[in-house]
N, C-alpha and C positions, 0 to 999 in steps of 0.2 A: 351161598355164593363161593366161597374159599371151596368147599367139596367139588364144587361144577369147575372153577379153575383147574383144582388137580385131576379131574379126569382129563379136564383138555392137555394138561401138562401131557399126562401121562401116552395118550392117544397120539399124540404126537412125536412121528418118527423125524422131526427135523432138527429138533433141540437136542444138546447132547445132555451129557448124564450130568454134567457141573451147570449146564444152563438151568436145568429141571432142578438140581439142589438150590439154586441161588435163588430159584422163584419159589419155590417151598419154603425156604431159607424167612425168605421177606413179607409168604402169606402169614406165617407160626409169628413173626412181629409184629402181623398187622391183628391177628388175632387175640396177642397180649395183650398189647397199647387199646384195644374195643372193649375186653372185658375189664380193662383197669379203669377207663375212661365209664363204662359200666357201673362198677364199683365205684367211685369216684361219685356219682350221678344219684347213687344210692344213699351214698355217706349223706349227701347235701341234704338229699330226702327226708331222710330220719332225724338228722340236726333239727331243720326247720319245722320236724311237728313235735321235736322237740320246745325251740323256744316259742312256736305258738301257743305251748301249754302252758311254759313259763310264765307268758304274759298274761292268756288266760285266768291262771291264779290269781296273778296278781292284780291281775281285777277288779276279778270277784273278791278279793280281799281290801282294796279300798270300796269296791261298793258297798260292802258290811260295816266298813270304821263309819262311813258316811252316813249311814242309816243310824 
């Protein structure tokens, strides 16, 4: 999507060179903020099979006291 924008930036003889900087400018931000939001989404990911492990164990560890 961001690639197909900057050709159209770019294709485009009405915009001048500071209008084209400041849309490039805002795609490179929106492209941060996606792959952090990305990461972000990952972090959660891993946490949570994380403490389903946790719990997991700890399970299976009272269902062995219990036996």
């Amino acid at each position: 999507m961001a690639r197909k924008i900057k050709q159209y930036i770019e294709n485009q003889t009405l915009l001048s060179k500071e209008e084209s900087n400041f849309i490039r400018k805002k795609i490179n931000e929106m492209k941060e903020e996606a792959n952090k939001i990305t990461k972000d989404l990952f972090d959660v990911r891993e946490n949570t099979k994380t403490e389903k492990s946790k719990i997991r164990a700890k399970h299976r560890k009272i269902k062995k006291q219990s036996n």
